[in-house]
HTML snippet that shows the backbone in 3Dmol.js (N, CA, C, O; Angstrom):
<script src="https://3Dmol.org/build/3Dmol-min.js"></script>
<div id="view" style="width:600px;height:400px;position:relative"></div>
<script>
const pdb = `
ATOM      1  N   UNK A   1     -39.691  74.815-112.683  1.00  0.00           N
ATOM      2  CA  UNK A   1     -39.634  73.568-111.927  1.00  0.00           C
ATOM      3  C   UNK A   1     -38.194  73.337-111.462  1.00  0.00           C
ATOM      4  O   UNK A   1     -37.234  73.469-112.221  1.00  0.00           O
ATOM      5  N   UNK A   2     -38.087  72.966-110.104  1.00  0.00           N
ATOM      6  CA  UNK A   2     -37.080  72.798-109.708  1.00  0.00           C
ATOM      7  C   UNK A   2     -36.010  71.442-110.060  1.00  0.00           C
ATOM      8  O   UNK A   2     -36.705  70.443-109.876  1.00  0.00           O
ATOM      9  N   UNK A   3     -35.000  71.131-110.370  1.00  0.00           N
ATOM     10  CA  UNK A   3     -34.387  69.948-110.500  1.00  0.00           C
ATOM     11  C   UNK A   3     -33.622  69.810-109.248  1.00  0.00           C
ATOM     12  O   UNK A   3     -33.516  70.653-108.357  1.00  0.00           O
ATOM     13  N   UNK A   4     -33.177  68.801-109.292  1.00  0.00           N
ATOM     14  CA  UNK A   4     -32.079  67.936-108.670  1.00  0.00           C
ATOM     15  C   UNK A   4     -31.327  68.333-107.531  1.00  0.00           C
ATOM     16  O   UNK A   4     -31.344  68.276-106.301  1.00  0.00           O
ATOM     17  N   UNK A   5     -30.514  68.855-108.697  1.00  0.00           N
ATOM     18  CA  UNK A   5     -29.531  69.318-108.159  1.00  0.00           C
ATOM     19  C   UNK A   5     -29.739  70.662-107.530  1.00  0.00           C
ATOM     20  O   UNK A   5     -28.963  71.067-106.664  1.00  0.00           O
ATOM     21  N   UNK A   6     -30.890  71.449-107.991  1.00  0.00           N
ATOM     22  CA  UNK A   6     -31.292  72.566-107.212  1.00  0.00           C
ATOM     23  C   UNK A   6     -31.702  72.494-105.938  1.00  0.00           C
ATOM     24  O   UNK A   6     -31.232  73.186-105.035  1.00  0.00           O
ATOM     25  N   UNK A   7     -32.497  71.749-105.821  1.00  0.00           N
ATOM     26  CA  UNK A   7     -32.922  70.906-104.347  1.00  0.00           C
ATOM     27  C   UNK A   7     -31.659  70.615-103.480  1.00  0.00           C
ATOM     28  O   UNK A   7     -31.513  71.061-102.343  1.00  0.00           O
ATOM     29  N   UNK A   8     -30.615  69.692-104.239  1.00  0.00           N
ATOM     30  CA  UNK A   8     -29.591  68.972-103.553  1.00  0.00           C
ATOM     31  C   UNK A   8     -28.685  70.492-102.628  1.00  0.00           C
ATOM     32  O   UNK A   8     -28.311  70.563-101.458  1.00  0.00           O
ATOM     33  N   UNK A   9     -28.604  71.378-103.608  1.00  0.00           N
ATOM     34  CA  UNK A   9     -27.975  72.680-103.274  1.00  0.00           C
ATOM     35  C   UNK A   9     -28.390  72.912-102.120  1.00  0.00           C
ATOM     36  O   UNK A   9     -27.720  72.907-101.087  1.00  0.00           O
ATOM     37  N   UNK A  10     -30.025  73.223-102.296  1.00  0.00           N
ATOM     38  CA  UNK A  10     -30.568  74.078-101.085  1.00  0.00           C
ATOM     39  C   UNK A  10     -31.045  73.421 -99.855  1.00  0.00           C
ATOM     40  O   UNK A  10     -31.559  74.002 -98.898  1.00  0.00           O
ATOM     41  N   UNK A  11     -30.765  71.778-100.001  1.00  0.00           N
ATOM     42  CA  UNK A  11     -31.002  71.056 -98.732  1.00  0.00           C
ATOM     43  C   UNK A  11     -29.430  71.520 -98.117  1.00  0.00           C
ATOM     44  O   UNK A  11     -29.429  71.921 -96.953  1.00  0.00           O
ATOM     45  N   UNK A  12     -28.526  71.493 -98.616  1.00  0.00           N
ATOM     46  CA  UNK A  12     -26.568  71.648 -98.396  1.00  0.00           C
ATOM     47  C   UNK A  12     -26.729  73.149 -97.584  1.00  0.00           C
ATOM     48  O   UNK A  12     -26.436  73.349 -96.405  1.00  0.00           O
ATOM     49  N   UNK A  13     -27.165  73.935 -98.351  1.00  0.00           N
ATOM     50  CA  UNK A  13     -27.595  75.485 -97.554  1.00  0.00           C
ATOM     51  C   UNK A  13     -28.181  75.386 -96.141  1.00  0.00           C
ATOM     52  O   UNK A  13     -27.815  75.892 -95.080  1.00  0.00           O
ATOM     53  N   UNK A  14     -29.292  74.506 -96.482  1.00  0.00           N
ATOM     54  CA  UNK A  14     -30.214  74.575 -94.766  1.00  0.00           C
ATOM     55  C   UNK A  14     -29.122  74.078 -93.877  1.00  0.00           C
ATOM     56  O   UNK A  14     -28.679  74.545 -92.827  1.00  0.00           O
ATOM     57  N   UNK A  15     -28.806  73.038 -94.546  1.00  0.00           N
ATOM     58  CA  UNK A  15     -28.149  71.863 -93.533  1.00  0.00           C
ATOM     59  C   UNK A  15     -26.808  72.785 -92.849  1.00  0.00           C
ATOM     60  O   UNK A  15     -26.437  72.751 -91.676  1.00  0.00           O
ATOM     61  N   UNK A  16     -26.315  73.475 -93.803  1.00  0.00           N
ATOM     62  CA  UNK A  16     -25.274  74.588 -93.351  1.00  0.00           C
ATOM     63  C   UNK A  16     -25.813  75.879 -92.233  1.00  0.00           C
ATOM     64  O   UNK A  16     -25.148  76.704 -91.607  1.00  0.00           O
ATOM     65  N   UNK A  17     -26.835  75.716 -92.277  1.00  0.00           N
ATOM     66  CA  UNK A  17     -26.894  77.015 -91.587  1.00  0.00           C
ATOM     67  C   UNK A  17     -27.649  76.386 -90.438  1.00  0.00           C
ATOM     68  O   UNK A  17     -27.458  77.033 -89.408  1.00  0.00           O
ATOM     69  N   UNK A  18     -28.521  75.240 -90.250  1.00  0.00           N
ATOM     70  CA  UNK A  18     -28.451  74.687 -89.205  1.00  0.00           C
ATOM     71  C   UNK A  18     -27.178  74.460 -88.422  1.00  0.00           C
ATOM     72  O   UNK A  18     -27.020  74.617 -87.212  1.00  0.00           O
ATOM     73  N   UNK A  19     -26.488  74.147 -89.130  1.00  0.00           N
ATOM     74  CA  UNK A  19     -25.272  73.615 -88.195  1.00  0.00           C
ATOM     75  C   UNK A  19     -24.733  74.824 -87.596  1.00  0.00           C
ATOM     76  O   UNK A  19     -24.414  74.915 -86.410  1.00  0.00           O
ATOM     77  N   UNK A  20     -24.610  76.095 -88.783  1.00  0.00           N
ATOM     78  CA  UNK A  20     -24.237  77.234 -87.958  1.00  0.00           C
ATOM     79  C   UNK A  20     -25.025  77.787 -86.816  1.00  0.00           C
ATOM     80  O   UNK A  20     -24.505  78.352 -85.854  1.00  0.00           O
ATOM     81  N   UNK A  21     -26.289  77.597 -86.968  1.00  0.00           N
ATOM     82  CA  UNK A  21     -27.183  77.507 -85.724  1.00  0.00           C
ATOM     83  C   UNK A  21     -27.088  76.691 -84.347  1.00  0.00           C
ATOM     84  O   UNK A  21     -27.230  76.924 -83.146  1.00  0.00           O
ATOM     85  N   UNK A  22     -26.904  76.066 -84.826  1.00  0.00           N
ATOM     86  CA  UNK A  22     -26.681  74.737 -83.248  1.00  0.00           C
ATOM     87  C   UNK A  22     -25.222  74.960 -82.945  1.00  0.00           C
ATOM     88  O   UNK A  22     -25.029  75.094 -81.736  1.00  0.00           O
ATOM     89  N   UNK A  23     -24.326  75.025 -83.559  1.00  0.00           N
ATOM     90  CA  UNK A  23     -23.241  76.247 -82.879  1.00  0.00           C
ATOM     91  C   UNK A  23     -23.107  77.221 -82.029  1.00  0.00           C
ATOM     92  O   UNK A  23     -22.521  77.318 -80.951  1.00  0.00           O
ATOM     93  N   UNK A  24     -23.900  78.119 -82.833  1.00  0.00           N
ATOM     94  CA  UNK A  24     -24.182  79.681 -81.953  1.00  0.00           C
ATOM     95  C   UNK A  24     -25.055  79.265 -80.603  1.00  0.00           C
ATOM     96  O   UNK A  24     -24.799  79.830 -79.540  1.00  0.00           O
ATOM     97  N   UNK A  25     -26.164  78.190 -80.689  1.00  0.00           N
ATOM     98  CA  UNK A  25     -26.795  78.101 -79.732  1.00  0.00           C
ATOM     99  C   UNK A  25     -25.567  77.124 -78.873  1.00  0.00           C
ATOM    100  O   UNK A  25     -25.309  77.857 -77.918  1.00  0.00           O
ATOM    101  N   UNK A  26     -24.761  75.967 -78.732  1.00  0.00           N
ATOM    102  CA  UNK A  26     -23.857  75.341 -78.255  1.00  0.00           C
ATOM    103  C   UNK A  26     -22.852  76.285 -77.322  1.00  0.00           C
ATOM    104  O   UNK A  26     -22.750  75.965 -76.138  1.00  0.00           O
ATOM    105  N   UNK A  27     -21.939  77.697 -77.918  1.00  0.00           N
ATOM    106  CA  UNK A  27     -21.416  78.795 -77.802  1.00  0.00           C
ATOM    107  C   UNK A  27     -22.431  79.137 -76.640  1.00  0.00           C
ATOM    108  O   UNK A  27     -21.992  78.962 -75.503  1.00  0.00           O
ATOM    109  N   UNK A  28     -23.468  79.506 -76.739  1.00  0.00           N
ATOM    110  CA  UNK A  28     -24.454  80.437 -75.555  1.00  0.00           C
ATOM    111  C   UNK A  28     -24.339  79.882 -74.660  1.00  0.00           C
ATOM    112  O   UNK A  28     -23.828  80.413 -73.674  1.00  0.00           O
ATOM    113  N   UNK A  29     -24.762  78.609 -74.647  1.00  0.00           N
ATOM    114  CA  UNK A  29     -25.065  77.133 -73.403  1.00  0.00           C
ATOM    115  C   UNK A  29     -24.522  77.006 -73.042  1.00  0.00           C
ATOM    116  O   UNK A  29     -24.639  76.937 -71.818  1.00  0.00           O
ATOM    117  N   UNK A  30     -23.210  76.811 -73.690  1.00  0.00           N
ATOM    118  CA  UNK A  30     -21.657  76.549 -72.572  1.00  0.00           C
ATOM    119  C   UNK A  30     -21.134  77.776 -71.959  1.00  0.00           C
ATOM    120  O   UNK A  30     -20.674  77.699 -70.819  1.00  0.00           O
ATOM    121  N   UNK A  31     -21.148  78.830 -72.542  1.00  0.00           N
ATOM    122  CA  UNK A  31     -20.875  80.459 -71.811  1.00  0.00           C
ATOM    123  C   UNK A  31     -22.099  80.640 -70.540  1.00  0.00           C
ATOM    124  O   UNK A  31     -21.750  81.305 -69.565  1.00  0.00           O
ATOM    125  N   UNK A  32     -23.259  80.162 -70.547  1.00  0.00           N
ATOM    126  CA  UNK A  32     -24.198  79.988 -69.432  1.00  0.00           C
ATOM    127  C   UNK A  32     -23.676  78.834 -68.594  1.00  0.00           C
ATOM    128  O   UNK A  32     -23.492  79.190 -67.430  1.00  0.00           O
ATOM    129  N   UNK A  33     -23.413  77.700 -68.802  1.00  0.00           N
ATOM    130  CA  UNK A  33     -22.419  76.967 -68.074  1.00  0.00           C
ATOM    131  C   UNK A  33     -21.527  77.441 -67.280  1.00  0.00           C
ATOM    132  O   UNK A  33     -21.737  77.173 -66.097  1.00  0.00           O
ATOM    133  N   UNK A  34     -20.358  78.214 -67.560  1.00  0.00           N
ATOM    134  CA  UNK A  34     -19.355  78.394 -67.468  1.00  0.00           C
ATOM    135  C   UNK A  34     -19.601  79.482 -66.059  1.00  0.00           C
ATOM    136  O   UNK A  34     -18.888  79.599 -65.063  1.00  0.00           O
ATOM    137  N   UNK A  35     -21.202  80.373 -66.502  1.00  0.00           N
ATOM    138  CA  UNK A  35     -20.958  81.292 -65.475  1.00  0.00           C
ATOM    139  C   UNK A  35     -21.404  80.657 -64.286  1.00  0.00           C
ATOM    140  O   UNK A  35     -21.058  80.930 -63.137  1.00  0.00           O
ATOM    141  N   UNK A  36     -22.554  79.401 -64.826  1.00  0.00           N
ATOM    142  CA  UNK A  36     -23.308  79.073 -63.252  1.00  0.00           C
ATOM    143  C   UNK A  36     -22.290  78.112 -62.387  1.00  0.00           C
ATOM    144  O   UNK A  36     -22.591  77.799 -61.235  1.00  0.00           O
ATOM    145  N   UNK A  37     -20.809  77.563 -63.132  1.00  0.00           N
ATOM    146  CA  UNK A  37     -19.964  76.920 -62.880  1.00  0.00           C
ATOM    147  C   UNK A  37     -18.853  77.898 -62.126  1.00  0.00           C
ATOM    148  O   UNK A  37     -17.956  77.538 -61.363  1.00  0.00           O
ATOM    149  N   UNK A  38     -19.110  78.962 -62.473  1.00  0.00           N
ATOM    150  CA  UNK A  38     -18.233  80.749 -61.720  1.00  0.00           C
ATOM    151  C   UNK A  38     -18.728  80.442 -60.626  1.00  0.00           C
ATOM    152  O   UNK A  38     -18.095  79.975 -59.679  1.00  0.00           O
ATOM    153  N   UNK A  39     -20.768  80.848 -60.675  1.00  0.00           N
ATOM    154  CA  UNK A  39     -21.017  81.352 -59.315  1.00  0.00           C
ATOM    155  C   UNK A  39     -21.065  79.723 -58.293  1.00  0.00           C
ATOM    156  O   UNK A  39     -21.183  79.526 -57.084  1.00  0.00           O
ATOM    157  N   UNK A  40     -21.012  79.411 -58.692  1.00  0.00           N
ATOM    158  CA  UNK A  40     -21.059  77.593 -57.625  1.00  0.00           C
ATOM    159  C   UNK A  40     -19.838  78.037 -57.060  1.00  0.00           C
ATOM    160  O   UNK A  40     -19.677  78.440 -55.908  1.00  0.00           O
ATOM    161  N   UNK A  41     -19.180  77.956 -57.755  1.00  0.00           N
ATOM    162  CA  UNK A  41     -17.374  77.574 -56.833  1.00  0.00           C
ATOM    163  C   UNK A  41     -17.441  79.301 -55.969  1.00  0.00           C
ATOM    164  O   UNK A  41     -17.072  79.418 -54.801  1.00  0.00           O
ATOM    165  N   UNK A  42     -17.728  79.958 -56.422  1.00  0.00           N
ATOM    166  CA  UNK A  42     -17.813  81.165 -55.459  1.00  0.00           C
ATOM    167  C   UNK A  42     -19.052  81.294 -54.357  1.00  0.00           C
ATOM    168  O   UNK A  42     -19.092  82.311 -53.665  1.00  0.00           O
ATOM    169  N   UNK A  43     -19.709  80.624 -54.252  1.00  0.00           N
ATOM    170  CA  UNK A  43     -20.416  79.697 -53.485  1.00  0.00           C
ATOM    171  C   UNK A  43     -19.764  78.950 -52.795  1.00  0.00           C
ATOM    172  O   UNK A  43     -19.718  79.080 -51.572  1.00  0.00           O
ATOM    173  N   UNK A  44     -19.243  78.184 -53.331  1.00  0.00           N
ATOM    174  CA  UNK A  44     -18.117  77.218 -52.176  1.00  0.00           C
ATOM    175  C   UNK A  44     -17.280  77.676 -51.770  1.00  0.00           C
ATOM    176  O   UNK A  44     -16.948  77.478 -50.601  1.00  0.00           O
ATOM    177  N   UNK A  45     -16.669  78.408 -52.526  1.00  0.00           N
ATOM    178  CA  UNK A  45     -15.553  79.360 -51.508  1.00  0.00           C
ATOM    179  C   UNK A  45     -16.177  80.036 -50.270  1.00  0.00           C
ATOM    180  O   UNK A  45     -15.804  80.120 -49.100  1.00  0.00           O
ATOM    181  N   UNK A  46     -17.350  80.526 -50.994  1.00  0.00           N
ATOM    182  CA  UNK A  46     -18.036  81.534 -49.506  1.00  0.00           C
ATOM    183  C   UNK A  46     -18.497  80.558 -48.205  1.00  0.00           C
ATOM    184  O   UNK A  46     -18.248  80.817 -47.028  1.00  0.00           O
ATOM    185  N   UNK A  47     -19.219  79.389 -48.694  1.00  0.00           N
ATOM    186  CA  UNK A  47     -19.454  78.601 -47.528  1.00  0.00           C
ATOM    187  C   UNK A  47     -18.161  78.045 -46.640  1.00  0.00           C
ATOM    188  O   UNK A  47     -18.103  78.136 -45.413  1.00  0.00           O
ATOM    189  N   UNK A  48     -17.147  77.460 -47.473  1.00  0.00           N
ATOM    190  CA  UNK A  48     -16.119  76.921 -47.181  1.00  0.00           C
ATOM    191  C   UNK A  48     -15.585  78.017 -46.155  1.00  0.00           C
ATOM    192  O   UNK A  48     -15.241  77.814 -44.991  1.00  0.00           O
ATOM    193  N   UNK A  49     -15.594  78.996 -46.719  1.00  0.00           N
ATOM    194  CA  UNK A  49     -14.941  80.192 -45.569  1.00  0.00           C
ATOM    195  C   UNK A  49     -15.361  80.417 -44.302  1.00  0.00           C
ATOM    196  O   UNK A  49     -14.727  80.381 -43.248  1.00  0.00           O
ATOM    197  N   UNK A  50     -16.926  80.741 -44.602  1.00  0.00           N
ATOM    198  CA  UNK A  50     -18.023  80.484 -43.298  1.00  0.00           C
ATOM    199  C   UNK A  50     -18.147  79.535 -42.359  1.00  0.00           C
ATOM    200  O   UNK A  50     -18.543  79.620 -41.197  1.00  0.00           O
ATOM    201  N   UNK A  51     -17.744  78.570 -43.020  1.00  0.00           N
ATOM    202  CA  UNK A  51     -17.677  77.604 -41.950  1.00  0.00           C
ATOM    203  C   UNK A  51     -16.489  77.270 -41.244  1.00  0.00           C
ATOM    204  O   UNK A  51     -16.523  77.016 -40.040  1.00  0.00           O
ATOM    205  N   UNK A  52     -15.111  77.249 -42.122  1.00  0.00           N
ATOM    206  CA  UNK A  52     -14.040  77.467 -40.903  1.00  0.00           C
ATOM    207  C   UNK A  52     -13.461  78.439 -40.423  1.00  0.00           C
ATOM    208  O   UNK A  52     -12.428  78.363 -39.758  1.00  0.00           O
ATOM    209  N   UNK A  53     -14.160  79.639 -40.750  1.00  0.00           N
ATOM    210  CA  UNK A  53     -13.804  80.516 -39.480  1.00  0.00           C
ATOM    211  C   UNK A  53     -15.104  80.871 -38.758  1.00  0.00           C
ATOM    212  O   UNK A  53     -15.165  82.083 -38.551  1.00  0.00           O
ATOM    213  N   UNK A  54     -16.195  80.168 -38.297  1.00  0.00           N
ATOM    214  CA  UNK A  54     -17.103  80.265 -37.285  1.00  0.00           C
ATOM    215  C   UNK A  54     -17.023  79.803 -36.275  1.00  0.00           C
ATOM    216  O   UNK A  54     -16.646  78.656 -36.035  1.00  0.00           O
ATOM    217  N   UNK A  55     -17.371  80.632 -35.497  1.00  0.00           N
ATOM    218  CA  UNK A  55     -17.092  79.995 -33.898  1.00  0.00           C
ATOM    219  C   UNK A  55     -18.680  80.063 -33.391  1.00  0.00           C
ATOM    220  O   UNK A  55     -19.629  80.650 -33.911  1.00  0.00           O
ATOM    221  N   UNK A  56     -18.630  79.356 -32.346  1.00  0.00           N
ATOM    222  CA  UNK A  56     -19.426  79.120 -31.803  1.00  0.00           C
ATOM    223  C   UNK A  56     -20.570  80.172 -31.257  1.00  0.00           C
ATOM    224  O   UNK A  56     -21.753  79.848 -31.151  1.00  0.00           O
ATOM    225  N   UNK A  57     -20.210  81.088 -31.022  1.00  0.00           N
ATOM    226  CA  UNK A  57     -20.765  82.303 -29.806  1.00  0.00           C
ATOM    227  C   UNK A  57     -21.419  83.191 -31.290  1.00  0.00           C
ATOM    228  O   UNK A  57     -22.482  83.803 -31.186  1.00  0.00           O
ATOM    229  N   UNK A  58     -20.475  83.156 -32.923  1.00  0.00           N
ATOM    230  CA  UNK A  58     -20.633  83.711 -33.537  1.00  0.00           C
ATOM    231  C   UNK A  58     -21.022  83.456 -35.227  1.00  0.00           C
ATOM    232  O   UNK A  58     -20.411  83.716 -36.263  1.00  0.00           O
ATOM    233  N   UNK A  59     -22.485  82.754 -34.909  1.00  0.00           N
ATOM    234  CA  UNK A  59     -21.802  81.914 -36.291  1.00  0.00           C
ATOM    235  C   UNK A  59     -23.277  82.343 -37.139  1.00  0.00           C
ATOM    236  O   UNK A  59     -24.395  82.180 -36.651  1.00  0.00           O
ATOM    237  N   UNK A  60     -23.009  82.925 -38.516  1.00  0.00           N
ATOM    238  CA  UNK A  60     -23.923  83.614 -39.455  1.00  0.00           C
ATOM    239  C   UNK A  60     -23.742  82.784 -40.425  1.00  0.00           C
ATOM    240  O   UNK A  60     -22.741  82.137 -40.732  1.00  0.00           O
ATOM    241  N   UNK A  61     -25.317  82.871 -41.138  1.00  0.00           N
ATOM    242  CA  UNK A  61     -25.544  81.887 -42.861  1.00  0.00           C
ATOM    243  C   UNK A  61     -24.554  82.752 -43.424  1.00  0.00           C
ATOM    244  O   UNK A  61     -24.113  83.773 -42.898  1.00  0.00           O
ATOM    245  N   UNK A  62     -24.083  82.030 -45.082  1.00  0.00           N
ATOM    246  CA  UNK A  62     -23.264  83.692 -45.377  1.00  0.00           C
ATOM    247  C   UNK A  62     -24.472  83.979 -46.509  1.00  0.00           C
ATOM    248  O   UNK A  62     -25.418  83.216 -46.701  1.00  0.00           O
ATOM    249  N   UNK A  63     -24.282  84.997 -47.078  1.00  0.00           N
ATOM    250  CA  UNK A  63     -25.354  85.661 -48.003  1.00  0.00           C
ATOM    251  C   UNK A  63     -25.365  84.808 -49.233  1.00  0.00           C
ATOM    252  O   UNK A  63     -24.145  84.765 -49.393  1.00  0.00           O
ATOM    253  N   UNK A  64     -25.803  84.168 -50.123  1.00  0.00           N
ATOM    254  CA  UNK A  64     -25.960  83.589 -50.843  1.00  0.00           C
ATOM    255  C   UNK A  64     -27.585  84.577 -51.997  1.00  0.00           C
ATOM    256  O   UNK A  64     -28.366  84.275 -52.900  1.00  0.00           O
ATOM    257  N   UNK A  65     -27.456  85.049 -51.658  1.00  0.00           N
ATOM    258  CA  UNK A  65     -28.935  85.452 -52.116  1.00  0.00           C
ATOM    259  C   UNK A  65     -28.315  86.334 -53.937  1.00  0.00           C
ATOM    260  O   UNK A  65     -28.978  86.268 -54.972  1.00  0.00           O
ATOM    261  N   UNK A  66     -27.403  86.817 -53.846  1.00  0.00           N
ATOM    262  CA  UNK A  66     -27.162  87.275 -55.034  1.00  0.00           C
ATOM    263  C   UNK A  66     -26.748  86.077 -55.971  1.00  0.00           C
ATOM    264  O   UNK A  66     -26.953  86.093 -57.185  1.00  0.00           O
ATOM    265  N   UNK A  67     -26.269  85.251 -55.436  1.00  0.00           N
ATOM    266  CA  UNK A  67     -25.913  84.355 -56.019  1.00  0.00           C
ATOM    267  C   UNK A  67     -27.136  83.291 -56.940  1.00  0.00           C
ATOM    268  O   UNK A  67     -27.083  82.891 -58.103  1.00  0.00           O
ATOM    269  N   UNK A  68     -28.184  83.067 -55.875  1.00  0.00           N
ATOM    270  CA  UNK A  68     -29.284  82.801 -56.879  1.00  0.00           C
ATOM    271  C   UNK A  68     -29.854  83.588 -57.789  1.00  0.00           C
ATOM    272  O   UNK A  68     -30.410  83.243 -58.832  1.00  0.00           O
ATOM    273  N   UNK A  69     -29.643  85.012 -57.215  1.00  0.00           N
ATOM    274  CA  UNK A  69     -30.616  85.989 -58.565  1.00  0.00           C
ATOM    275  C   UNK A  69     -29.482  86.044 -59.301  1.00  0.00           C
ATOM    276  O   UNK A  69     -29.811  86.965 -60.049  1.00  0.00           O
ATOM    277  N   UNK A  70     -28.110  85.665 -59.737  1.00  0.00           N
ATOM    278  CA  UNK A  70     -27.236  85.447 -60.482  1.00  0.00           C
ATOM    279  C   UNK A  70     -27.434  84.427 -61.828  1.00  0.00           C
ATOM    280  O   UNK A  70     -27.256  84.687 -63.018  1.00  0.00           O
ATOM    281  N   UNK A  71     -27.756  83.500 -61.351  1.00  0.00           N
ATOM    282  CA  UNK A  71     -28.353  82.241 -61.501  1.00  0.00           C
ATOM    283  C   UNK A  71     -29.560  82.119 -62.683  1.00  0.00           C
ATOM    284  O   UNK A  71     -29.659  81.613 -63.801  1.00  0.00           O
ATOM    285  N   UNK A  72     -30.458  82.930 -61.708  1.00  0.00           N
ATOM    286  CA  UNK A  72     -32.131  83.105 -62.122  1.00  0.00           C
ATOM    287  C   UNK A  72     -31.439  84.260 -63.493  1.00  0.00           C
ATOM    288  O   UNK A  72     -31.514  84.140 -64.716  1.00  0.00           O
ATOM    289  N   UNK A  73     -31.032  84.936 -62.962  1.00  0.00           N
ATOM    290  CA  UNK A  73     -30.853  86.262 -64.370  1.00  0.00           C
ATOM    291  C   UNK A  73     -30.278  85.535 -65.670  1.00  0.00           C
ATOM    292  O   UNK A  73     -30.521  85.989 -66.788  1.00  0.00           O
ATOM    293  N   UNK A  74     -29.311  84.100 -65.431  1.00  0.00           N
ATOM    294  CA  UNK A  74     -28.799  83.884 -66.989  1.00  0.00           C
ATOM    295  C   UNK A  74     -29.906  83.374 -67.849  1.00  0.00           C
ATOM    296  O   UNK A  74     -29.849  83.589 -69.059  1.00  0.00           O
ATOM    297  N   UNK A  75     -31.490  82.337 -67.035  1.00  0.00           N
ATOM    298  CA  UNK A  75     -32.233  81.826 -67.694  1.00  0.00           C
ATOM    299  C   UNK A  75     -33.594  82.643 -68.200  1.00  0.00           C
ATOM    300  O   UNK A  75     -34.623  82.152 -68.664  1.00  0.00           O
ATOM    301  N   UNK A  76     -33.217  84.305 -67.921  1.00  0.00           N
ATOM    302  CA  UNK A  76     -34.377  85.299 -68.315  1.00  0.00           C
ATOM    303  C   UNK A  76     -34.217  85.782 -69.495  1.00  0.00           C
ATOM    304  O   UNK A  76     -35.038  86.576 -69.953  1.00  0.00           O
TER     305      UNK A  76
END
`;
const viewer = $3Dmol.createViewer("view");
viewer.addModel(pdb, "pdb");
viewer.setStyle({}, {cartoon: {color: "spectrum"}});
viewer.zoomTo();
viewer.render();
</script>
């Protein structure tokens, strides 16, 4: 039969390794952050570019398409 303080121990254990858990998962989330926060601004750079040097006679979307399967690939 378990006592007390055995319990008290092994709730202290879970509670520890939860926390080390929601860490490691915190660590992932923000490193997935960080990249979809990469490809945005490289996104804006690319539009930003596209648009002031387009002229009239010559003016193309810019490619954006890797950039969503960039995107799509961190949440697979």
């Amino acid at each position: 039969m378990y006592n007390v303080d055995h319990l008290q121990a092994q709730h202290l254990e879970t509670m520890q390794q939860l926390s080390k858990d929601q860490a490691k998962s915190a660590r992932k989330l923000q490193f997935q952050l960080d990249q979809i926060n990469e490809a945005f601004n490289e996104l804006h750079e690319t539009l930003i570019d596209s648009i002031s040097h387009a002229t009239p006679a010559h003016v193309k979307a810019p490619r954006i398409g890797g950039f969503f399967s960039q995107v799509k690939g961190l949440f697979l």
